[in-house]
DSSP file (Angstrom, degrees, kcal/mol; ACC not computed):
  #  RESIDUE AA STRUCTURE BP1 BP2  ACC     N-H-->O    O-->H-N    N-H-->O    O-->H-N    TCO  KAPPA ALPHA  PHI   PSI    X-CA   Y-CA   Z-CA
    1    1 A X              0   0    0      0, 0.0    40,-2.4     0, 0.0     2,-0.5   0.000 360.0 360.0 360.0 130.7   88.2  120.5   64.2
    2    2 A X  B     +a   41   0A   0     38,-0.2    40,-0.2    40,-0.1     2,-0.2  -0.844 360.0 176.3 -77.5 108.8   91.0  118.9   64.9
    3    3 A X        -     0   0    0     38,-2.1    42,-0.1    -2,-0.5     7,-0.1  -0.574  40.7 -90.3-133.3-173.8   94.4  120.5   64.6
    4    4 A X  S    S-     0   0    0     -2,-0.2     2,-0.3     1,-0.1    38,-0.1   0.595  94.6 -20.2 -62.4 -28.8   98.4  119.7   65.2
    5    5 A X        -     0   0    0     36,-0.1     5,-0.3     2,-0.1    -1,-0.1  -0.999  65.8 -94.6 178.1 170.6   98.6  121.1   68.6
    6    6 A X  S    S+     0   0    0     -2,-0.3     9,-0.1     3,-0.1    -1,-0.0   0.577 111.8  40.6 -94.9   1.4   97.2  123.3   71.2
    7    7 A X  S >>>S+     0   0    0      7,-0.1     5,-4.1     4,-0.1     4,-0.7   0.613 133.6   5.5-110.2 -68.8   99.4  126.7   70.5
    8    8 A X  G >45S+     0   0    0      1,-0.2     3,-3.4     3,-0.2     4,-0.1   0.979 124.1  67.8 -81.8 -62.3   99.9  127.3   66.3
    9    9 A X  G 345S+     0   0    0      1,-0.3    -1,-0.2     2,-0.2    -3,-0.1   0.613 114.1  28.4 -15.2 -50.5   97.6  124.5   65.6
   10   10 A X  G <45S-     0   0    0     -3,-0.6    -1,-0.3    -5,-0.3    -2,-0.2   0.300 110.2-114.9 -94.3   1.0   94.8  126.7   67.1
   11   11 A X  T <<5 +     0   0    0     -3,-3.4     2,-0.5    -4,-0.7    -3,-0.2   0.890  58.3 155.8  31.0  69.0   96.1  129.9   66.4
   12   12 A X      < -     0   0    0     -5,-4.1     3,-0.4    -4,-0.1    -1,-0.2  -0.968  39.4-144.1-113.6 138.5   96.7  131.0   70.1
   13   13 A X  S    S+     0   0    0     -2,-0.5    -1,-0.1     1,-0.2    -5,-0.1   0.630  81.9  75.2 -40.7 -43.6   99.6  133.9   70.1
   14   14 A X        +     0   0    0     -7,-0.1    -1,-0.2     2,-0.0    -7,-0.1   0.884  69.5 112.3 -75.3 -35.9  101.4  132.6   73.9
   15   15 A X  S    S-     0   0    0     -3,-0.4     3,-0.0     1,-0.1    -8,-0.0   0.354  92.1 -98.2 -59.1-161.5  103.1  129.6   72.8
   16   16 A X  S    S+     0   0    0      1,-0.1     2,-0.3     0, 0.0    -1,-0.1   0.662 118.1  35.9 -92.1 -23.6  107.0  128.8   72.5
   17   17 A X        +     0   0    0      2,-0.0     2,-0.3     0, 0.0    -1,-0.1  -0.982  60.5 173.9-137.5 144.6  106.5  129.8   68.3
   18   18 A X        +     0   0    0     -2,-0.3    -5,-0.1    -4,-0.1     3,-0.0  -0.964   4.6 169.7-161.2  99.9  104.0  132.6   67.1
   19   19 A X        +     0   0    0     -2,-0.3     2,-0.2     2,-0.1    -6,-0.1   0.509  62.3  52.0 -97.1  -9.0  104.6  133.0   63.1
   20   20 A X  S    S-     0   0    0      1,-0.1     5,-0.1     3,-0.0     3,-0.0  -0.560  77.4-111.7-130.0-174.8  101.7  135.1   62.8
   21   21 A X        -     0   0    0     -2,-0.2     4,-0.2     1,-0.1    -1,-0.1  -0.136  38.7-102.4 -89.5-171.3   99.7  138.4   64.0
   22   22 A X  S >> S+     0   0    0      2,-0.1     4,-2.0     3,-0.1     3,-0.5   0.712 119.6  56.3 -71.1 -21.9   96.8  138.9   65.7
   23   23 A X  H >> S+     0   0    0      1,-0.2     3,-1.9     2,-0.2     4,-1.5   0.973 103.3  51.2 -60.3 -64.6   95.0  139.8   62.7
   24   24 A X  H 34 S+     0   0    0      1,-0.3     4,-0.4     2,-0.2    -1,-0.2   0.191 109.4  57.6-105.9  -3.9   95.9  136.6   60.9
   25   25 A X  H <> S+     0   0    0     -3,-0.5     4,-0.6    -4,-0.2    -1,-0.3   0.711 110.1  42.4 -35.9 -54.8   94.4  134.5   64.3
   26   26 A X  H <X S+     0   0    0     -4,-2.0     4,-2.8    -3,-1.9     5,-0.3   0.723 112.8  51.9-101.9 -13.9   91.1  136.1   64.1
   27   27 A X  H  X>S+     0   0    0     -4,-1.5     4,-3.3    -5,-0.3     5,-0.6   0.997 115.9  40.9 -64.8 -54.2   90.8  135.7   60.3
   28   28 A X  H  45S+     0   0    0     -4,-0.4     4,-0.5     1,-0.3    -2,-0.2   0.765 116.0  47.7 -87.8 -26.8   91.7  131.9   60.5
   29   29 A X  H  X5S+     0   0    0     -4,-0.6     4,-4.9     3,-0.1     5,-0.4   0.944 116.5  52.8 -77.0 -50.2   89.4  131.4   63.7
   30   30 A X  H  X5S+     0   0    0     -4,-2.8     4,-1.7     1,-0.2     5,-0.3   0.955 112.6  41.2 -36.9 -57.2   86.5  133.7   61.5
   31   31 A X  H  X5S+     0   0    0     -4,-3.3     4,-0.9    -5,-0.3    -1,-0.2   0.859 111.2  51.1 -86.3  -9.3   86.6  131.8   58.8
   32   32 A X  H >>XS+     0   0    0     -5,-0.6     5,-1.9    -4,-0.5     4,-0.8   0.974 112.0  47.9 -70.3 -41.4   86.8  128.6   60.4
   33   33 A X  H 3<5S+     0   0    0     -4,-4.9     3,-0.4     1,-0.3    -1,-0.2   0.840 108.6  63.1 -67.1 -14.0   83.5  129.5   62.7
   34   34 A X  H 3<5S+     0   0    0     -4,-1.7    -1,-0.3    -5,-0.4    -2,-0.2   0.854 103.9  49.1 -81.4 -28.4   82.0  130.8   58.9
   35   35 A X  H <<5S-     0   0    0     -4,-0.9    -1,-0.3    -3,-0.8    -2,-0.2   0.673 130.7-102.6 -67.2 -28.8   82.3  127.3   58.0
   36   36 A X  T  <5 +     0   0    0     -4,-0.8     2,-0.4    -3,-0.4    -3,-0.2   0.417  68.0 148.7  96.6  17.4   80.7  126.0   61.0
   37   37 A X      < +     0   0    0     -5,-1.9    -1,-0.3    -6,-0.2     3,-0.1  -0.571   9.0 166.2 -58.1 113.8   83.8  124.8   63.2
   38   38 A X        +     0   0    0     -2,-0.4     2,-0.4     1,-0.2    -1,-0.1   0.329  57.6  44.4-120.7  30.0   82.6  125.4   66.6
   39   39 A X        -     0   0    0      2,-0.1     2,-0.4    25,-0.0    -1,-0.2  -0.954  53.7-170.9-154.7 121.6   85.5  123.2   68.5
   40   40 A X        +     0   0    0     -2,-0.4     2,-0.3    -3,-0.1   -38,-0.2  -0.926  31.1 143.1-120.5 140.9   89.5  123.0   68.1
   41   41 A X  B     -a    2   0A   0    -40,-2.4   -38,-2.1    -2,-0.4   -36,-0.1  -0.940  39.2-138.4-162.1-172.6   90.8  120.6   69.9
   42   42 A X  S    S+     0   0    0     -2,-0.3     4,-0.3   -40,-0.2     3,-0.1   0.603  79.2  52.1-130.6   2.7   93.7  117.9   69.5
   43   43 A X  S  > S+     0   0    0      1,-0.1     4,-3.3     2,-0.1     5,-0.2   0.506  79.7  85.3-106.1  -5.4   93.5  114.6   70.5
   44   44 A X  H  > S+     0   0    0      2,-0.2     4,-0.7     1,-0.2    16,-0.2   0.345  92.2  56.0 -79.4   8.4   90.0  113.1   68.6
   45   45 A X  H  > S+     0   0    0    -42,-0.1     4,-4.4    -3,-0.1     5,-0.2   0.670 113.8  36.5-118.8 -59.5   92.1  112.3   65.2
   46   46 A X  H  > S+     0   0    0     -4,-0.3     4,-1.9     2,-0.2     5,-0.3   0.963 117.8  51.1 -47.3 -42.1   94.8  110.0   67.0
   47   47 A X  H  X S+     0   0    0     -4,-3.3     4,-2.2     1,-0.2    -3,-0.2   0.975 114.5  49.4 -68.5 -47.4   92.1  108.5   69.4
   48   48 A X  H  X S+     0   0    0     -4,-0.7     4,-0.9     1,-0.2     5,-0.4   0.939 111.8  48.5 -41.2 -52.7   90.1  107.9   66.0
   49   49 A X  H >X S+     0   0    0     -4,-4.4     4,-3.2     1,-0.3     3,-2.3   0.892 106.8  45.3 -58.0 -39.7   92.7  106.4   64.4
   50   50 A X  H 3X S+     0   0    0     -4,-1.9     4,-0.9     1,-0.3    -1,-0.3   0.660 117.6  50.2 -84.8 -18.7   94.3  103.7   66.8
   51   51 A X  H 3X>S+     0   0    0     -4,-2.2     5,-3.4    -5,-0.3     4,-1.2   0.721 112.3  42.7 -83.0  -2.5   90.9  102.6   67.4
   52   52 A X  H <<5S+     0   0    0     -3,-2.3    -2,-0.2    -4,-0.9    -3,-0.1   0.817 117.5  49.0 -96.6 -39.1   89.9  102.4   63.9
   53   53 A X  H  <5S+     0   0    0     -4,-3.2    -1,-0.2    -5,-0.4    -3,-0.2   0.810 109.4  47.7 -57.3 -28.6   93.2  100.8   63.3
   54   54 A X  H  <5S-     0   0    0     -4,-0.9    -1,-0.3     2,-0.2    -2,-0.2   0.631 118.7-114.8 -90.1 -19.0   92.7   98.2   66.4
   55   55 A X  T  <5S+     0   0    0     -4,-1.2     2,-0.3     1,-0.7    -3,-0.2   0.844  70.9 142.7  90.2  32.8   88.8   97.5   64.6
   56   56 A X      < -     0   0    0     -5,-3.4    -1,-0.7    -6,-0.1    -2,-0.2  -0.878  56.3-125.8 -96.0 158.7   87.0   99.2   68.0
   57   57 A X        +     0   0    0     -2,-0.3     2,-0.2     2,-0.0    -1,-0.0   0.236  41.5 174.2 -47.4 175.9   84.2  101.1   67.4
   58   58 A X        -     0   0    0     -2,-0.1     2,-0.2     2,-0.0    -7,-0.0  -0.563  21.7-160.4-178.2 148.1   84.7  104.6   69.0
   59   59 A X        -     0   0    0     -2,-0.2     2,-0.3     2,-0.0    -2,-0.0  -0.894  14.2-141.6-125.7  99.3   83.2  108.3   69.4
   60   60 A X        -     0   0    0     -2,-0.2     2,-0.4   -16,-0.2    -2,-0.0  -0.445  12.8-166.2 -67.8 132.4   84.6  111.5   70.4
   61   61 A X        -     0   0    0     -2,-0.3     2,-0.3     2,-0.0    27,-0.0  -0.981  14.1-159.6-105.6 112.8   82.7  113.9   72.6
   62   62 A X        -     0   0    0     -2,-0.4     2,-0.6   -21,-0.0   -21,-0.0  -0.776  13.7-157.8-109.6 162.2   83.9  117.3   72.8
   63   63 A X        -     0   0    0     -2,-0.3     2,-1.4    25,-0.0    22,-0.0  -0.904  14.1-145.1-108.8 140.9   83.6  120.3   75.2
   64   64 A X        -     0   0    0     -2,-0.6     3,-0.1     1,-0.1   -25,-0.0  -0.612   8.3-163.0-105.7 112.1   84.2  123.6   74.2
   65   65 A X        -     0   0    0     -2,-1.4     2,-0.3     1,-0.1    -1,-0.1   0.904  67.4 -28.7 -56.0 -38.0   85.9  125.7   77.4
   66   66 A X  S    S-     0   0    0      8,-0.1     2,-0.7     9,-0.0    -1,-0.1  -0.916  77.8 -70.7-174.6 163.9   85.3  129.3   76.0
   67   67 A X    >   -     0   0    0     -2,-0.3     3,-4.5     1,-0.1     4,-0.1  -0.653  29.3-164.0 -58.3  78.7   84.8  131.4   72.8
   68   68 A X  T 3  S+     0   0    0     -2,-0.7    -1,-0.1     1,-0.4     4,-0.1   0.427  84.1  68.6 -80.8   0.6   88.0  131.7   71.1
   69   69 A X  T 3  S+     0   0    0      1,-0.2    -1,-0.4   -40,-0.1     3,-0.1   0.700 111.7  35.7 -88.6 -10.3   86.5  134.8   69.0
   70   70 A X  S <  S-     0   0    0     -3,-4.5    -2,-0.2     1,-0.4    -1,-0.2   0.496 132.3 -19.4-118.9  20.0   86.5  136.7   72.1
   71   71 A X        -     0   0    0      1,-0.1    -1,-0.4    -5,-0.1    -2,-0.1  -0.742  37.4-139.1 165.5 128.0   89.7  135.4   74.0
   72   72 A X  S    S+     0   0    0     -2,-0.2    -1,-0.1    -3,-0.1     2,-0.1   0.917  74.5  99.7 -75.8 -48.3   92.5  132.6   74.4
   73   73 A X        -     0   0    0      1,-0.1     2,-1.1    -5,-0.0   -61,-0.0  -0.110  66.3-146.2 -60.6 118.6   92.6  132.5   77.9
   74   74 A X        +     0   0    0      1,-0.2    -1,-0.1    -2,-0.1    -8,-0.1  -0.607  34.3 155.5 -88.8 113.9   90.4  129.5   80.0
   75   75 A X        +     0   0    0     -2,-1.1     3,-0.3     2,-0.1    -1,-0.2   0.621  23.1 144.0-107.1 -24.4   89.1  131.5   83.7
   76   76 A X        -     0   0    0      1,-0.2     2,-0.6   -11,-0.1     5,-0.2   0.389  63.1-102.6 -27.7 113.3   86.4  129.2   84.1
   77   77 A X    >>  -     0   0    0      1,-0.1     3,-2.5     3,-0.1     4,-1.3  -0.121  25.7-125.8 -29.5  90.2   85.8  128.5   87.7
   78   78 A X  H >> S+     0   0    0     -2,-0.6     4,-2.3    -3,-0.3     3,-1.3   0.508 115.9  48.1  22.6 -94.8   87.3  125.1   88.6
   79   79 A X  H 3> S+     0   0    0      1,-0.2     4,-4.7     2,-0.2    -1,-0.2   0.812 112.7  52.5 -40.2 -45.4   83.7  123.7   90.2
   80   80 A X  H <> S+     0   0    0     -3,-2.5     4,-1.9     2,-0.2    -1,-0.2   0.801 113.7  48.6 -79.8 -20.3   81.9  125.3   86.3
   81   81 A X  H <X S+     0   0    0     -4,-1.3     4,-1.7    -3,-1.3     5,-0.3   0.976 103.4  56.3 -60.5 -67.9   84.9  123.0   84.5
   82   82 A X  H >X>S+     0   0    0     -4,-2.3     4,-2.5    -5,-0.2     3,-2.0   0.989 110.5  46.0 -33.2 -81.7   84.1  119.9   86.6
   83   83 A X  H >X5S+     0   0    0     -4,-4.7     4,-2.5     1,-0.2     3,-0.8   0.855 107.4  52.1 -51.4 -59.1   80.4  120.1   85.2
   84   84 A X  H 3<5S+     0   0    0     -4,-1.9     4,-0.5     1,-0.2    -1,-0.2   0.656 115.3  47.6 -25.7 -24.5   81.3  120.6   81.6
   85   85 A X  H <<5S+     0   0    0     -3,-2.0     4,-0.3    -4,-1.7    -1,-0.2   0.831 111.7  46.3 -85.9 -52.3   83.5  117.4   82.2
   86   86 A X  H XX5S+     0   0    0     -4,-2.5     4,-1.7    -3,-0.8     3,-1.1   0.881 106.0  71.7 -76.1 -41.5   80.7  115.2   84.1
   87   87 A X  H >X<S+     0   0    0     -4,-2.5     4,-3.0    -5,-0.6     3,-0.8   0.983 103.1  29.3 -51.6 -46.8   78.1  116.3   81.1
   88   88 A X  H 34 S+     0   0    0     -4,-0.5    -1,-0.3     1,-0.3    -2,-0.2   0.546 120.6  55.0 -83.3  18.0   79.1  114.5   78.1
   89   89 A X  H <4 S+     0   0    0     -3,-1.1     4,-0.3    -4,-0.3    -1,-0.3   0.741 110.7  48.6-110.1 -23.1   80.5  111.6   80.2
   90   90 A X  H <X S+     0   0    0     -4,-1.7     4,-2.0    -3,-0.8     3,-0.3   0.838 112.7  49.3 -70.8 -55.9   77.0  111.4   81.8
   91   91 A X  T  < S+     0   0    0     -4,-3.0     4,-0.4     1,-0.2    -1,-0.2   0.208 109.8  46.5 -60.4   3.7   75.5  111.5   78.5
   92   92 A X  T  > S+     0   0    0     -5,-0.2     4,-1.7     2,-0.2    -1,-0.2   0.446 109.6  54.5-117.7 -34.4   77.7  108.7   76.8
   93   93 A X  H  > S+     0   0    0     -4,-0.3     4,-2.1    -3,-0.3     5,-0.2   0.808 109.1  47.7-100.9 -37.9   77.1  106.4   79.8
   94   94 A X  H  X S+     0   0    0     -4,-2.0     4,-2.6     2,-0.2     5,-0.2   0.982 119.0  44.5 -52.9 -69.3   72.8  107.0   79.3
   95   95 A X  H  > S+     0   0    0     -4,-0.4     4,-2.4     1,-0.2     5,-0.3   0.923 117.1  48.2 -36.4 -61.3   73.6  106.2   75.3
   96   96 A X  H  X S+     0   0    0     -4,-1.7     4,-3.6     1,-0.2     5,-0.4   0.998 114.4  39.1 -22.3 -77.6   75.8  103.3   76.5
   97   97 A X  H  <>S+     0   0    0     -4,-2.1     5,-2.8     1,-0.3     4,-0.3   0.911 116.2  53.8 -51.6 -32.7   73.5  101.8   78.9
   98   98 A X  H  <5S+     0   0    0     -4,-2.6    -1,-0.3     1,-0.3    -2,-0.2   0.843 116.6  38.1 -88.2 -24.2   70.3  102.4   76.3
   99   99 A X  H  <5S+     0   0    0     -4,-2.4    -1,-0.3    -5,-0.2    -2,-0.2   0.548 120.8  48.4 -93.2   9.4   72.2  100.6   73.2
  100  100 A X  T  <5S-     0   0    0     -4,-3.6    -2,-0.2    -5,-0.3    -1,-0.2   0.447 111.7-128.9-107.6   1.9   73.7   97.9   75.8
  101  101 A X  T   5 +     0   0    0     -5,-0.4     2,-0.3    -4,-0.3    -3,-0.2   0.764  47.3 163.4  62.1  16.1   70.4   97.5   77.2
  102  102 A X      < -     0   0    0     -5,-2.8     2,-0.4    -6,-0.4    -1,-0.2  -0.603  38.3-132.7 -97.7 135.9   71.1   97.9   80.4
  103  103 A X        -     0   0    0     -2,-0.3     3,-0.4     1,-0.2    -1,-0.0  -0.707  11.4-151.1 -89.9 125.8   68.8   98.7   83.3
  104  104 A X  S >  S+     0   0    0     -2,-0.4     3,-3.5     1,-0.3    -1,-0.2   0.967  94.2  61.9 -73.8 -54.4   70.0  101.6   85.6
  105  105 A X  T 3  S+     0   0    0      1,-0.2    -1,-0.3     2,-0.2    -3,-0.0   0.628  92.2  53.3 -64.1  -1.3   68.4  100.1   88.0
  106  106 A X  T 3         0   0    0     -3,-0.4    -1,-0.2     1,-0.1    -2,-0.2   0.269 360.0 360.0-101.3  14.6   69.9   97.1   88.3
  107  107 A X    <         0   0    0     -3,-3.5    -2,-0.2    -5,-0.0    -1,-0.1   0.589 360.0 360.0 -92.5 360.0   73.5   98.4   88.7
């Protein structure tokens, strides 16, 4: 899901404005995951647009950093980030190559 921003947008409590409780966080995170939302993030609705708008093709890939039902906070080791980053970019460039027809070995 795509929302406004990365503090109220998502319902995280730390940012510069907090209209709401914690109670009214974990409802709105509940019922989104009851819905099947499993990803907040904030940039895949601009990136869609200005490509749809320029007539490229385009696909967002997202990662999800940690399990917002149990915690706002990202600890994730550095090094465990880095992979999460290198999968889907790994996977995108195999998809690539396989509709571009392109031979791995010949790069």
């Amino acid at each position: 899901m795509c929302t406004l921003d990365f503090y109220e947008g998502q319902a995280r409590l730390d940012g510069a404005f907090c209209d709401y409780t914690e109670n009214d966080k974990m409802e709105y995170l509940q019922n989104a995951y009851a819905q099947g939302i499993r990803n907040i993030e904030m940039e895949s609705l601009c990136f869609a647009a200005m490509c749809h708008h320029a007539g490229i093709k385009s696909a967002v890939v997202c990662v999800t950093l940690l399990d917002r039902l149990k915690g706002d906070q990202v600890n994730t080791p550095h090094e465990i980030m880095e992979e999460w980053q290198d999968r889907p970019q790994t996977i995108v460039a195999r998809y690539m190559r396989k509709m571009l027809q392109i031979d791995v070995q010949t790069i």
